[in-house]
N, C-alpha and C positions, 0 to 999 in steps of 0.2 A: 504494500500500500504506500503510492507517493505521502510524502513528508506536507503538511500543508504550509505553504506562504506567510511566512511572521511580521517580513519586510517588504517595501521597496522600495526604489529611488524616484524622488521627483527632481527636474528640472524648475529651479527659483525664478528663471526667467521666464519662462513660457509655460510651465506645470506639465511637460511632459515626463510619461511615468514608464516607469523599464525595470524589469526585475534584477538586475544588475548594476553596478557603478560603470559608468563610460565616461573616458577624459572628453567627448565633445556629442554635444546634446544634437541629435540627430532633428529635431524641428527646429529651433531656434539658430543651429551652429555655435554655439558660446562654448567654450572650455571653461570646465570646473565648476559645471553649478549641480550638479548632483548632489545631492544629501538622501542620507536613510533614514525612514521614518514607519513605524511599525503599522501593520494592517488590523483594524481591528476587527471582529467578527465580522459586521455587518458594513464592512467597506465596501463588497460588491454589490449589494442592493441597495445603495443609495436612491433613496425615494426622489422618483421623477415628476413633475405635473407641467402645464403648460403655462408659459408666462401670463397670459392671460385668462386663466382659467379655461379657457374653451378647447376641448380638444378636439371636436371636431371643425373646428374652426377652416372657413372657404377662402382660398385668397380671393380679394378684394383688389378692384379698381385705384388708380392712385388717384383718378378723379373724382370717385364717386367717395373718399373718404374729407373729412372736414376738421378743420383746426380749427373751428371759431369758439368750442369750448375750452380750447389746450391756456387756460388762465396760468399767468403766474400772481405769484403772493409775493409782495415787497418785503423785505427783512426790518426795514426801519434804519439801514443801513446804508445808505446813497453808494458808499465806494464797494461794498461790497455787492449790491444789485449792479452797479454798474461791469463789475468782475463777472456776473451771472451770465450778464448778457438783458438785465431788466429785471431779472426778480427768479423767485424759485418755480419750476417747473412741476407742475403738479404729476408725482408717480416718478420725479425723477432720484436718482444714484449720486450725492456728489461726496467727492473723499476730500479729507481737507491732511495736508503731511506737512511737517517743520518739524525742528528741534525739540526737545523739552524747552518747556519754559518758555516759550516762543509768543505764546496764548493763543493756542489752537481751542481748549475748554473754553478761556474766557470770552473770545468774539461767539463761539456759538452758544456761551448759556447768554448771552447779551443778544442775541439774535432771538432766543426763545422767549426772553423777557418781552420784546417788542412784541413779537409775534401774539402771545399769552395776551398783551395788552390789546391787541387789535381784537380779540376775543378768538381767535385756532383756539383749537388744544392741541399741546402739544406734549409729548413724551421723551423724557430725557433719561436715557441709559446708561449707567456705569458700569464697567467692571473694574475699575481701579479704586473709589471712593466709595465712604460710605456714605450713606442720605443725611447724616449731620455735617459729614465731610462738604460738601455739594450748597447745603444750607446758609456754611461759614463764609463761604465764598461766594454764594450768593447774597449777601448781605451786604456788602461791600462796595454792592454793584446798584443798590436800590432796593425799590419796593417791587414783588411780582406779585401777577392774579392772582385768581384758585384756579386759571384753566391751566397751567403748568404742573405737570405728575413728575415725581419721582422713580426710578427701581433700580435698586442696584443688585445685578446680576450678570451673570457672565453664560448659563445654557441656552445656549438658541433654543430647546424643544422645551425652555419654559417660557422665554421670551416672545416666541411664537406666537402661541394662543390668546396671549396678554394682547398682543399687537392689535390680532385680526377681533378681538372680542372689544378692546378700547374705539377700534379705529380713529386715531388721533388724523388730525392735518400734518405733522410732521414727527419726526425721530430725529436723535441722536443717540449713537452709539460711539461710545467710548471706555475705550477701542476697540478695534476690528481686532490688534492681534491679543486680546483677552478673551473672545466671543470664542465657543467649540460647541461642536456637536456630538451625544453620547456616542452616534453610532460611528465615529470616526475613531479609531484606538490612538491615532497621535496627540499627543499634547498642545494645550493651544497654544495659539502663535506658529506653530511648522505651516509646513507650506500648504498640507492638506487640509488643516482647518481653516487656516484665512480663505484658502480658494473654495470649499463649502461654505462656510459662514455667510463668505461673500456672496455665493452663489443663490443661498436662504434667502436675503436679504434683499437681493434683486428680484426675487421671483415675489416676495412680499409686495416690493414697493412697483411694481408692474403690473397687482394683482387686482391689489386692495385702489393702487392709485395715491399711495401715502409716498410723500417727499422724505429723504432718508440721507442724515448725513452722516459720514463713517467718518470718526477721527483712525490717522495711519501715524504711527511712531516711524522713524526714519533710522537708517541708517549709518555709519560714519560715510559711506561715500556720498549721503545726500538725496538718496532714494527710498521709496518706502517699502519697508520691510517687508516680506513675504514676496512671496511669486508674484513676477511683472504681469502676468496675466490678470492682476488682480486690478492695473488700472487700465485696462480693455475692458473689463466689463463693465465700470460705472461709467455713469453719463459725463462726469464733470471732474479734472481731477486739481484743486488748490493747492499750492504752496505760500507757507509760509516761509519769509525769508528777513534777513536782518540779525545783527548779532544781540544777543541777551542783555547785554550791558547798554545799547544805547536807547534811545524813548522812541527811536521810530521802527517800525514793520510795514514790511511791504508783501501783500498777498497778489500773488500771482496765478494765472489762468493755464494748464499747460496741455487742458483737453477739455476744451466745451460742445455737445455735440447741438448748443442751443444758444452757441454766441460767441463771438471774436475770441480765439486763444490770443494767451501773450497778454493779457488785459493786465493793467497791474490799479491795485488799489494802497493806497498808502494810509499808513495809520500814527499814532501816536501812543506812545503805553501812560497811562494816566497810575493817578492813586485809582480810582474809580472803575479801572477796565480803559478799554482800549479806545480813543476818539478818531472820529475823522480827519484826513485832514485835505480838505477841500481844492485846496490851490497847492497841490506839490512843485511846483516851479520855485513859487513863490518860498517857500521853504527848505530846499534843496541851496537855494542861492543866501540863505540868508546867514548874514557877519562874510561874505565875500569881502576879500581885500580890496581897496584900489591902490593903483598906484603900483604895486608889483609886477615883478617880471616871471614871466612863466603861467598865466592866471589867463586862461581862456575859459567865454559860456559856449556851450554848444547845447543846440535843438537835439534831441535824441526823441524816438515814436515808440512807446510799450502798446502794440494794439493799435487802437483808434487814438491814444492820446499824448496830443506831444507834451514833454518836460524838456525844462530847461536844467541843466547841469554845468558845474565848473569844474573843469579840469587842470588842475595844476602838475607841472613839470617841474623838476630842477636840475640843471646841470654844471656838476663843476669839475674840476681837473680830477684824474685821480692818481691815489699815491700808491698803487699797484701797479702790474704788468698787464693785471686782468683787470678791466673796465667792471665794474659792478650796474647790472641792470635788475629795477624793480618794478613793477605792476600792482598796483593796487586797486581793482575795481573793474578792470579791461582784462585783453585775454595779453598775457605775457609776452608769446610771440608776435603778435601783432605789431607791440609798441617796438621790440626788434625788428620787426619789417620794415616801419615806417623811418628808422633810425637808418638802417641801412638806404632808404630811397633819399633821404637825407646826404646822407655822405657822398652817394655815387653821385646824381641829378645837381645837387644845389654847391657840394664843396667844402661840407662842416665839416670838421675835423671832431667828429664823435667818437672815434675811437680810442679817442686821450682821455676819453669823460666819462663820469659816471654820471648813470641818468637815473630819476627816479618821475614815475609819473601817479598820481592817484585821481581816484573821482569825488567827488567830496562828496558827505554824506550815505556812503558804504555802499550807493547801489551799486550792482554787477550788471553792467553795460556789454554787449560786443555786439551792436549795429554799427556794419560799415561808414555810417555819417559820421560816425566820431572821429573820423580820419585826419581829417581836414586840421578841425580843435587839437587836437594831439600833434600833429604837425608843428602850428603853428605856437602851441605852447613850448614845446622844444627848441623851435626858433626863438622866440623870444627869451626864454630863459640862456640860452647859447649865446645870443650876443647884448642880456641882462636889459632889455628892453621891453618897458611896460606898454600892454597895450592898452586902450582906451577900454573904463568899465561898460560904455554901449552899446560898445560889438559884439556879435555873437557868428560864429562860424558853425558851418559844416559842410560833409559833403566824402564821398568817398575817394580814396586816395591807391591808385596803381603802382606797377612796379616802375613802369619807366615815369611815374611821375604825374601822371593826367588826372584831374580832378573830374569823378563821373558821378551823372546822377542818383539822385535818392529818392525815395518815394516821400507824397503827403508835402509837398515843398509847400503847398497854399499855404498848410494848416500849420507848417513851423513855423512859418512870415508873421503871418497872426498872431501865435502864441510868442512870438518875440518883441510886435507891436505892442501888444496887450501888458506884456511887462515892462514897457519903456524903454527899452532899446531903439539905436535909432542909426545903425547901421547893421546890415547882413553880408555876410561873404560867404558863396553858394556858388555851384558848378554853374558855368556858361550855360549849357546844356536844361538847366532849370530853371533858372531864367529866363531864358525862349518861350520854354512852354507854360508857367505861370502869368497870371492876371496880373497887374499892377497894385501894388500896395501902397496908398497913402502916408502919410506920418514916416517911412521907414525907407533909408536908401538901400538898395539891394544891390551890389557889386559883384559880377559873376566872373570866375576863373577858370582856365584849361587844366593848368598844371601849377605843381607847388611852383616853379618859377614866376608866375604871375601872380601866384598869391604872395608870394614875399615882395615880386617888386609892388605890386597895388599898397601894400602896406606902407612902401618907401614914400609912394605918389601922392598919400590920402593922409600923412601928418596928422592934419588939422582935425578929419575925421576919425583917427582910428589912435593915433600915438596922444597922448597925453604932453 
């Protein structure tokens, strides 16, 4: 009599399963994501039903079906509906990931507050806390309805019943990797239970038609824990991002199947929980030097919306052999690429220097328009020459040197209008094809040679 099956291997990125360890996962291609995770009785009959409950369900006409009841519900939240895409989807999947400590709980018990207030019911699930724990912290935050429920629990086949017997307008669970199922023998958090948990949970919020949001724990490389197939299945997948010690968070879009990815909403960490903050340009840029050398604004686009950023450089001699190069905020090689198109095209002698470049305000930028900005802050700082605080640059930047277009040029002109600037330096090529703006002189360029001599030609506008 064969031996029965104790074990087997899942693949973390994809969840494919193999009774064996293989150095390279035959769906996905990835080397080394195997891990072993015990079967428990009832792992082969995992109970199946139909997303929709209907199982004899007809395909349907794409015309003959209608969205004019597909409502969403506003969170009470401006930056975060605007990350949505307009508000929550009724029946939709969204996972929210960051750090510890990040306030992945506190923006959504602060979403539930609103919501509770707007009269939903809503249902709030822990498996980390307990309902005094949840209480304390809630307190902190204001006053909530009585349409806000507690449970802190961690079985889906008791969660379950609770769900479909309450039917709430919304959920939260937290978290996905605390949540298991009896008839799974792995422990939770492996990759078996997050990918059933998950799998629960979508087949609930598809069923019943309830909004569901999964908090994900992350890992050091910045991803969320458990099998990558875990964010294919949900409709919407958030990141939080920002470091713990400073007061601002930035929550980011990086799968919406109901509105612009990339979308970024920015926040503030209060005593109180977490605020909006409405004009991030305007605070991004704010205690900006004037007067220094190395200190350029640049238009950068998260999504639909452009922000303004300052990017400072500094370059000074160095007392090595080896040139020390930093990046802080940009991707590392890039700001080397641009050093190098520097040295060959224009003649700086960077290779004596140590260069150091940051963005101010910790975001993590790598839109090709920064190119330009970055450029021309190395130039400046290179030969210690301030530029004017009204200008604002970008634009993408080639190897031989050619400044080429960027998307959305209308909408950065505007957004650099609208903060008082009053000169732009932007690719030729954008130029041509943009409308004329009022209030703001726009100066177009081919190559960083033009952009450094326009700098020489335009004193009065652009040098201090």
């Amino acid at each position: 009599m064969a031996k029965a099956k104790t074990t087997v291997y899942f693949c973390k990125e994809c969840g494919y399963e193999s009774a064996k360890w293989m150095g390279q996962c035959p769906g996905c291609r990835q080397w080394n994501t195997f891990v072993e995770e015990p079967v428990g009785k009832k792992a082969d009959g995992v109970k199946r039903f139909s997303v929709h409950g209907t199982e004899n369900q007809k395909p349907s006409r794409l015309s003959d079906i209608s969205t004019e009841q597909e409502e969403r519900s506003t969170t009470g939240i401006q930056e975060l509906d605007r990350v949505l895409g307009g508000g929550i989807v009724q029946g939709s999947l969204i996972l929210v990931g960051g750090d510890p400590g990040i306030g992945k709980s506190t923006l959504l018990l602060q979403v539930c507050r609103n919501m509770a207030a707007a009269g939903k019911k809503i249902l709030y699930i822990s498996g980390e806390e307990s309902l005094k724990q949840i209480k304390m912290r809630a307190e902190r935050m204001g006053n909530f309805t009585q349409h806000l429920y507690l449970l802190s629990e961690t079985c889906l086949d008791v969660i379950e019943p609770q769900i479909i017997a309450m039917k709430p307008d919304m959920v939260v669970i937290d978290s996905i990797q605390t949540m298991y199922r009896e008839d799974i023998g792995a422990a939770p958090g492996s990759v078996s239970q997050v990918r059933e948990s998950t799998n629960t949970l979508m087949q609930i919020a598809k069923k019943q038609g309830i909004s569901i949001f999964l908090v994900g724990h992350v890992t050091k490389e910045g991803v969320v824990a458990g099998p990558r197939v875990l964010e294919h299945m949900v409709d919407t997948v958030l990141y939080f991002e920002g470091d713990r010690s400073a007061v601002y968070r930035l929550l980011r879009a990086v799968k919406n199947r109901f509105g612009s990815t990339n979308e970024v909403g920015v926040f503030e960490m209060g005593q109180s929980g977490l605020e909006e903050v409405p004009n991030p340009s305007s605070y991004m840029l704010n205690g900006r030097p004037e007067g220094a050398s190395g200190s350029v604004v640049v238009c950068s686009v998260e999504g639909t919306r452009p922000i303004l950023l300052e990017i400072q450089a500094l370059v000074c001699k160095t007392n090595f052999g080896l040139p020390r190069r930093t990046s802080a905020g940009t991707d590392y090689n890039r700001v080397n690429l641009l050093m190098a198109v520097l040295e060959k095209r224009l003649g700086l002698h960077l290779s004596e220097c140590d260069a150091y470049v940051n963005i101010t305000g910790g975001m993590k930028v790598t839109e090709p328009a920064l190119d330009l900005a970055i450029v021309l802050a190395i130039a400046s700082s290179f030969y210690d020459q301030p530029l004017s605080p009204h200008a604002v640059a970008f634009g993408e930047v080639g190897l031989t040197g050619e400044v080429r277009g960027v998307s959305m040029v209308q909408q950065r002109v505007n957004e650099c209008k609208k903060l008082g600037f009053t000169t732009c330096i932007l690719p030729q090529v954008s130029l041509d094809a943009m409308n004329p703006v009022e209030g703001i002189t726009c100066i177009g360029v081919r190559n960083v040679k033009d952009a450094i001599q326009t700098l020489n030609m335009q004193k009065e506008l652009l040098f201090q």
